[in-house]
C-alpha positions as CSV (number, residue, x, y, z in Angstrom):
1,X,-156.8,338.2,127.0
2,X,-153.2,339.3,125.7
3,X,-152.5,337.1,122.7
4,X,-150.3,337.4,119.6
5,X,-151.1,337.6,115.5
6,X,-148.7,336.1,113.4
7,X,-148.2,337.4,109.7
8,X,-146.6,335.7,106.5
9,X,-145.5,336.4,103.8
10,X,-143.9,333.3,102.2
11,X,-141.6,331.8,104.5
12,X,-141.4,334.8,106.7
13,X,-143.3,336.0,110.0
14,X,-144.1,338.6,111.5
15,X,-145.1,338.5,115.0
16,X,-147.5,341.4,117.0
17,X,-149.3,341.9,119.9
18,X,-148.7,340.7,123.4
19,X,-147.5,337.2,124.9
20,X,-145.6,334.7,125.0
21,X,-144.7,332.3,121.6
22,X,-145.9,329.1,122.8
23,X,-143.7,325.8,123.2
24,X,-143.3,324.3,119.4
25,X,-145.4,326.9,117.4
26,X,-143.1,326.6,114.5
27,X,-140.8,323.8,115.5
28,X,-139.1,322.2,112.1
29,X,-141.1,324.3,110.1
30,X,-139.8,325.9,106.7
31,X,-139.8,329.6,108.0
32,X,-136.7,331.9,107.2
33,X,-136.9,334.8,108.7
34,X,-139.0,336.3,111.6
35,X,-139.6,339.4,113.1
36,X,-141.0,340.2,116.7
37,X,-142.5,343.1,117.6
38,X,-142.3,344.4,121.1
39,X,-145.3,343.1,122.9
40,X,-143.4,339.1,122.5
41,X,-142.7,338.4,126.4
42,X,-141.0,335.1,125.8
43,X,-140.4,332.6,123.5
44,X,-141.6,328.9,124.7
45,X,-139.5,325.6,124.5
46,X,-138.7,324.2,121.4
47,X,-140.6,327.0,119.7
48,X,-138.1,327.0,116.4
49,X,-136.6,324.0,117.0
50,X,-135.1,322.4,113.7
51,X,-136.6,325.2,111.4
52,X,-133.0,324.5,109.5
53,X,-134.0,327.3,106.6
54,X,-134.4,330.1,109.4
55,X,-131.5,332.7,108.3
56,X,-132.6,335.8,110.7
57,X,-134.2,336.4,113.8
58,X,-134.4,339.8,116.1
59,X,-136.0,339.5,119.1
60,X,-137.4,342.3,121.2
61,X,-136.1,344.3,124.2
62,X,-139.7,343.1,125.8
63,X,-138.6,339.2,125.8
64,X,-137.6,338.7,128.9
65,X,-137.4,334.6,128.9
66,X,-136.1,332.4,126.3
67,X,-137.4,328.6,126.8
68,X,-134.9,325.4,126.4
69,X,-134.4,324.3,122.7
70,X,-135.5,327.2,121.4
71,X,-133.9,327.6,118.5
72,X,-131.9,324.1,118.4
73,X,-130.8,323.0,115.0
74,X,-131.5,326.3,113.4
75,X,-127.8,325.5,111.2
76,X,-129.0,328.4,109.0
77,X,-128.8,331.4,111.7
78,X,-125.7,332.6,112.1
79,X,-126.3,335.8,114.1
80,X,-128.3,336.1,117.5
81,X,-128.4,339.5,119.7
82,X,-129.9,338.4,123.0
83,X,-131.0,341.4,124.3
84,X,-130.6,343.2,127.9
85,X,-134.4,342.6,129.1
86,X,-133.7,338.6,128.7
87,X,-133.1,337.1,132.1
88,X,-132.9,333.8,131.5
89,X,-132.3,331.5,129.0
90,X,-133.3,327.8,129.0
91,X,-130.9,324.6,128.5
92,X,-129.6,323.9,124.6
93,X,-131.5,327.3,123.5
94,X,-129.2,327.2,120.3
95,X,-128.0,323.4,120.4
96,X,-126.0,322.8,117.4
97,X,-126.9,325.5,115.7
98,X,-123.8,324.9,113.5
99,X,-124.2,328.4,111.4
100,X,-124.2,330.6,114.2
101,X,-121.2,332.7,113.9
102,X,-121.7,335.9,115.7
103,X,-123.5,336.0,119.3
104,X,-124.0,338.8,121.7
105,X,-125.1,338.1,125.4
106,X,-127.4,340.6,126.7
107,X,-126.8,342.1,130.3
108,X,-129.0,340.4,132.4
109,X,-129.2,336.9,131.8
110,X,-128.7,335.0,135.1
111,X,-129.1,331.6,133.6
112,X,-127.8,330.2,130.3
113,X,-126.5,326.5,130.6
114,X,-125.6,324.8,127.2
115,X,-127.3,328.1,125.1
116,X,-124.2,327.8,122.5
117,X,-123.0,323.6,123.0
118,X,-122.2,322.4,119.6
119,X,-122.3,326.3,118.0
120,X,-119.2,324.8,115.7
121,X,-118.6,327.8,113.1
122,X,-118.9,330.3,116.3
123,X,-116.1,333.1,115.7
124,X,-117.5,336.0,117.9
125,X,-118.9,336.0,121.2
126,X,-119.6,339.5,123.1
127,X,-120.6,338.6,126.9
128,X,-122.1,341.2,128.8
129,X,-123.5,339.8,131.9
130,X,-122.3,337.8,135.1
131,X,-122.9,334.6,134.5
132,X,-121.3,331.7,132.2
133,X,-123.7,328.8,132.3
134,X,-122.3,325.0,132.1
135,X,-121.3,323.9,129.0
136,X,-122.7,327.1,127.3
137,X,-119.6,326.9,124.7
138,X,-119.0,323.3,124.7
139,X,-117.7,322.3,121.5
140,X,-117.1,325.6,119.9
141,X,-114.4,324.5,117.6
142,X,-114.1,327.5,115.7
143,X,-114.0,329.7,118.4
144,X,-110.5,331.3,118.7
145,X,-110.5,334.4,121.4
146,X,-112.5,335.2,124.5
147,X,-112.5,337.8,126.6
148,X,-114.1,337.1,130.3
149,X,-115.4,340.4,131.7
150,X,-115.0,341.4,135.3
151,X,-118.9,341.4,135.9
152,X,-118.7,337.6,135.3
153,X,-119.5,336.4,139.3
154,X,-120.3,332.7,138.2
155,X,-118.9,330.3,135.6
156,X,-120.4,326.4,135.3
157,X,-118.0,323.5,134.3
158,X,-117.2,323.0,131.2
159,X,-117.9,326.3,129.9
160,X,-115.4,326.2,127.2
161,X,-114.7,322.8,127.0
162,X,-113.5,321.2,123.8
163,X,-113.0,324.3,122.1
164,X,-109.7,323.0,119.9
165,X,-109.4,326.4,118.4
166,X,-109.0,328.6,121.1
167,X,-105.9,330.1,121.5
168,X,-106.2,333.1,123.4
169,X,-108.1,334.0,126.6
170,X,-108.5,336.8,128.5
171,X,-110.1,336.5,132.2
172,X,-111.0,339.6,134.0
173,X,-113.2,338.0,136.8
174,X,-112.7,336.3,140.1
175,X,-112.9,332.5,139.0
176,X,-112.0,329.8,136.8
177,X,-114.6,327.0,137.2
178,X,-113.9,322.9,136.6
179,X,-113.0,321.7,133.3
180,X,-113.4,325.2,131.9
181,X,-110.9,325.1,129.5
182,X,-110.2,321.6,129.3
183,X,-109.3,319.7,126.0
184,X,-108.4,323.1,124.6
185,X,-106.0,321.4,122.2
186,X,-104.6,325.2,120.7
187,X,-104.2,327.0,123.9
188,X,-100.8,327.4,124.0
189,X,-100.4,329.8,127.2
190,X,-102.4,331.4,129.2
191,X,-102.1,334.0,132.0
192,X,-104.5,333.8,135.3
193,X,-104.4,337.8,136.9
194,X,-104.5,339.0,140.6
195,X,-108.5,339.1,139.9
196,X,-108.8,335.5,140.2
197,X,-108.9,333.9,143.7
198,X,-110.3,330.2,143.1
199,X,-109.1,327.3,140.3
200,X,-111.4,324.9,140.0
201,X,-110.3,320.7,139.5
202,X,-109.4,319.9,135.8
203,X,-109.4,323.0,134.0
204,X,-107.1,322.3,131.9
205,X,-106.7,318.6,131.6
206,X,-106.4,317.5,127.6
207,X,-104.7,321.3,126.8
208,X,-102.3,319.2,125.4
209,X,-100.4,322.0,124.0
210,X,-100.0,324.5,126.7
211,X,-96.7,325.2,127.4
212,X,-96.6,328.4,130.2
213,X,-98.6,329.4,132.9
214,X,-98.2,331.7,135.7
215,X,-100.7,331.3,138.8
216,X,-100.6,334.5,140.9
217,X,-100.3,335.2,144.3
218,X,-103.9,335.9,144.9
219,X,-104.8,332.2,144.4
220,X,-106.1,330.9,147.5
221,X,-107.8,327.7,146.6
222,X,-106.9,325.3,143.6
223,X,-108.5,322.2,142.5
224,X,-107.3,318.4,141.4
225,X,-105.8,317.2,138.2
226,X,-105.5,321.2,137.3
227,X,-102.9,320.6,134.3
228,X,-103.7,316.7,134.5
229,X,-101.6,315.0,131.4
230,X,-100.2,318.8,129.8
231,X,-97.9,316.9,128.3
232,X,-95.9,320.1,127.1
233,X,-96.0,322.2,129.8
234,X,-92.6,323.2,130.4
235,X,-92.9,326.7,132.1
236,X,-94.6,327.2,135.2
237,X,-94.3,329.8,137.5
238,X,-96.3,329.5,141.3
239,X,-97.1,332.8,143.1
240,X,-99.4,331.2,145.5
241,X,-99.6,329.1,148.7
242,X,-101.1,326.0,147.9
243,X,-100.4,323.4,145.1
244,X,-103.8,321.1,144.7
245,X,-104.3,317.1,144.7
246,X,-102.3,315.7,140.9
247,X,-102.1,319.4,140.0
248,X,-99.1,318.6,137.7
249,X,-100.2,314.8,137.0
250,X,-98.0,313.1,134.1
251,X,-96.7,316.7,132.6
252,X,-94.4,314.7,131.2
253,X,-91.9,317.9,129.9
254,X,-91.7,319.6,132.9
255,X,-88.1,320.2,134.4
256,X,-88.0,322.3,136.7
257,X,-90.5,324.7,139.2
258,X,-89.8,327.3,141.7
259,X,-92.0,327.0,144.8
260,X,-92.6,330.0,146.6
261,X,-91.9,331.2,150.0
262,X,-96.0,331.5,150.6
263,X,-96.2,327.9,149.6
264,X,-97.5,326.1,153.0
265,X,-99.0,322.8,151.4
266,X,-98.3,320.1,148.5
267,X,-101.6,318.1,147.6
268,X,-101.4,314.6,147.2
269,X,-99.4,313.0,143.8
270,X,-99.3,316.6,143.0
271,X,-96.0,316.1,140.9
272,X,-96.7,312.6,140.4
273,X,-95.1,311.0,136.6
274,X,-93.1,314.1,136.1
275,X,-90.9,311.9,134.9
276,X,-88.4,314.7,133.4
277,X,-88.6,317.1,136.7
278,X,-84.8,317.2,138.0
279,X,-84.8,320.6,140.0
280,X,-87.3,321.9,142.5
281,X,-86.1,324.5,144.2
282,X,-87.9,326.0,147.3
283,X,-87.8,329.7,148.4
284,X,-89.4,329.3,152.2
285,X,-90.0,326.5,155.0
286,X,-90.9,322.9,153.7
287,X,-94.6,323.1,152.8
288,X,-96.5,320.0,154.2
289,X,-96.9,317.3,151.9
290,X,-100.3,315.6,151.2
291,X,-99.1,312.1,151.2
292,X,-95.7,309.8,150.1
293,X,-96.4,310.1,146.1
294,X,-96.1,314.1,145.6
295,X,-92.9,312.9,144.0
296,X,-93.9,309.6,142.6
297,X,-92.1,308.6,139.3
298,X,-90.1,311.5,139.1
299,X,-86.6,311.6,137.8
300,X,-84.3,309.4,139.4
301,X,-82.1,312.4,140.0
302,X,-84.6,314.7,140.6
303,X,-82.9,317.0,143.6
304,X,-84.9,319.5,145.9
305,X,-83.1,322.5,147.0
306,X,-83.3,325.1,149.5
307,X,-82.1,327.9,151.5
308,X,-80.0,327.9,154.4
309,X,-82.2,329.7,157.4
310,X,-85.4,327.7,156.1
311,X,-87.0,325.0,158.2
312,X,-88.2,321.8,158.0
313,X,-85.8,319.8,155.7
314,X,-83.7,316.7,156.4
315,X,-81.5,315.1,153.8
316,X,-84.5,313.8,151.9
317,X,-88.0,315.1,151.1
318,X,-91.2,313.8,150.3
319,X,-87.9,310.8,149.2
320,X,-86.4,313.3,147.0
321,X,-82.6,314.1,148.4
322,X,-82.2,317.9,149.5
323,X,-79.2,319.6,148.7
324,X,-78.9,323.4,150.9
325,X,-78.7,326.6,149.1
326,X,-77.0,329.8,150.7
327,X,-74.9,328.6,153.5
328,X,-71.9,330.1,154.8
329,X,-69.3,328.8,153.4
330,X,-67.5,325.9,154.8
331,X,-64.4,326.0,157.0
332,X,-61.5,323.8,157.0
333,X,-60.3,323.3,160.6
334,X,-56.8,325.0,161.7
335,X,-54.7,323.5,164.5
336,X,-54.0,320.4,165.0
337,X,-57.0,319.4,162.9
338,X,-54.5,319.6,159.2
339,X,-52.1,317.3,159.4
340,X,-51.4,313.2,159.0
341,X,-53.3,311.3,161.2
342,X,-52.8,307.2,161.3
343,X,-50.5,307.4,158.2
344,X,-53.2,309.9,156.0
345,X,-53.4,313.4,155.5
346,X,-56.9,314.8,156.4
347,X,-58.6,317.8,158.1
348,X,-62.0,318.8,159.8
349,X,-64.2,320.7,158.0
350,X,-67.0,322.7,159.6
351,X,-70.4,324.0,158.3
352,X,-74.2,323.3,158.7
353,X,-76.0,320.3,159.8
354,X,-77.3,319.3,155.8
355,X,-75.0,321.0,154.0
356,X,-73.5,319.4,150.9
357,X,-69.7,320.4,151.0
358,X,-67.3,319.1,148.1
359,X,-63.7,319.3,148.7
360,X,-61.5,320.1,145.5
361,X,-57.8,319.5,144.8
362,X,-55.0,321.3,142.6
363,X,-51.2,320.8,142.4
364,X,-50.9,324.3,140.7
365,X,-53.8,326.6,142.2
366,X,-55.3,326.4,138.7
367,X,-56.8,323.4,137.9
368,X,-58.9,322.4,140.4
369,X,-61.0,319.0,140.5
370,X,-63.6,317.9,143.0
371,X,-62.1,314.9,144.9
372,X,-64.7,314.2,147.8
373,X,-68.7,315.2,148.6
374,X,-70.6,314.7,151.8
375,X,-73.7,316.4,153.3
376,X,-73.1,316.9,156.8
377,X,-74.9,315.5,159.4
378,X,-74.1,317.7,162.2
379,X,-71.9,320.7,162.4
380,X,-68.8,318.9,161.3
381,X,-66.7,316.3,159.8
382,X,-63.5,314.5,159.0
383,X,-61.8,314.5,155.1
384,X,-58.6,312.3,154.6
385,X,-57.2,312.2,151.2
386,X,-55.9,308.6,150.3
387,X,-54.4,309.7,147.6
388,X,-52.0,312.2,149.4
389,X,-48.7,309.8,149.0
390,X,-49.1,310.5,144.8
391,X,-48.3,313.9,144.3
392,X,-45.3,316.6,145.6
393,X,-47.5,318.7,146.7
394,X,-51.2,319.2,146.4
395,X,-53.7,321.8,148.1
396,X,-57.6,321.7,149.3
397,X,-60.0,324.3,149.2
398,X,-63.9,323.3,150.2
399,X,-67.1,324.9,148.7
């Protein structure tokens, strides 16, 4: 039968022969360094566990299995190559190992969830395979930069959750999962490529100090509560065709957004306690709104505007008031139409059923002041100026 010989000298080991290390062979002992040879298959569950002295570890291309709690509380080790022949490592492998400052992922894990959770003095990560496990960097404080590789196929929630120092990342792959960068109190800004095609709910709830984000048009499905309470988030642009349930919840900063022409659907309270959003402006047909509080607490004089030629707008939306965008310009009526009708000059004035047309007045053609607004209900309406009888003369024009 294949078994293993273990070798000291002082407080460090040597391990030969073939097998697996079993489940706590040297859990919260004094050992500080320990090398495998390359008959160790796997290393069991809790099988360093609190050995807090342990400064060095390599293990073998022939592991192929790292068990949960492996090497949990080691807050000595502060460097760990996982190397390409481990396929899976277990739960909290390296919980709180709070010296760890350098890891490297080896190609072929498939599962890792909550390997690096409370790794706090973790600076370097190198991830070379496709999957991010849940949790896996929960709580890396110190961690400042990642880069998320194409390969990656699978990310779990809360992947990089609570990591207050990060301040830049870089996504290559197809997804951002729930809560993956939430409470990520330095992100600052953050651009999503045309790699990514689903946002997941709350990804960036707590980031309460990003300020820009750009979501591109190959988003095709977004989450709740995406940017829930980014209470600085003042620049956003929208490439895609769906904005999710509370996406924008209480972003308190924001003041205006652009809506694209793709746009088809608003989730519920999507813009809901934007309380300093004034100007939406909306470049296609009136997406469908998920319910009557998209808008709720909003700006008092928040206004939505669109295009003429676009469909699907009235003089209010989702109880915001609409004001058009692009229409010819108005007409005031010749004929009979310019004249003093019942003792009071007035005209007709023609244009588009929901246009907003402001009359202005001069007594010189150079000063000009506005002197009456209306959005039109139909095709046309009737202006009389009851202040005609105060000047010698005094001309219109209408915009």
């Amino acid at each position: 039968q294949a078994q293993l010989t273990y070798s000291y000298s002082g407080t460090q080991v040597t391990i030969t022969g073939t097998g697996g290390i079993p489940v706590d062979k040297f859990y919260n002992s004094t050992i500080t360094s320990v090398t495998m040879g390359n008959g160790v298959t796997s290393i069991g569950s809790y099988a360093f566990g609190y050995c807090a002295s342990l400064t060095n570890v390599t293990i073998p291309n022939s592991v192929t299995n790292i068990g949960s709690y492996a090497f949990e509380y080691c807050t000595s080790l502060t460097n760990i190559i996982i190397p390409d022949s481990v396929t899976n490592i277990g739960s909290y492998a390296f919980y709180e190992c709070h010296g760890l400052t350098s890891a490297s992922i080896g190609a072929n894990v498939t599962s890792i969830d909550h390997a690096f959770e409370y790794c706090t003095s973790l600076t370097n990560v190198v991830i070379n395979n496709g999957v991010i496990g849940s949790y896996e960097f929960n709580y890396c404080i110190s961690l400042k930069s990642i880069t998320i590789p194409a390969s990656i196929t699978n990310i779990g929630s809360y992947a990089f959750a609570s990591c207050n120092g990060m301040t830049n990342v870089v996504i290559n792959n197809s997804v951002i999962s729930d809560y993956e960068f939430c409470n990520c109190a330095s992100l600052t800004s953050i651009v999503i490529p045309a790699s990514v095609t689903n946002i997941g709910s709350y990804v960036f709830v707590g980031c309460v100090n990003l300020t820009s984000i750009i979501i591109p048009a190959s988003v095709t499905s977004i989450g709740s509560y995406v940017f829930l309470g980014c209470a600085r988030l003042t620049n956003v642009v929208i490439n895609n065709g769906v904005i999710g349930d509370e996406e924008f919840y209480a972003c308190s900063r924001l003041t205006s957004i652009t809506i694209p022409n793709s746009m088809t659907n608003i989730g519920s309270g999507a813009f809901e306690h934007c309380t300093s959003l004034t100007n939406l402006t909306f470049l296609g047909n009136a997406p469908a709104l998920g319910d009557t509080n998209v808008f709720f607490s909003v700006n008092s004089n928040a206004i939505a505007y669109y295009y003429y030629g676009t469909t699907g707008w009235g003089t209010t939306y989702g109880g915001l008031l609409t004001v058009m965008l692009g229409a010819p310009a108005p007409q005031i009526g010749g004929g009979d139409s310019v004249g003093i009708h019942s003792g009071v000059f007035g005209f007709t004035l023609s244009g588009v059923s929901n246009q907003t047309v402001v009359v202005e007045a001069s007594t010189n053609l150079i000063n000009w002041q506005p002197v009456w607004t209306s959005t039109l209900s139909g095709t046309s309406t009737n202006f009389t100026d009851s202040q005609w009888t105060n000047f010698p003369n005094r001309f219109y024009r209408a915009r």
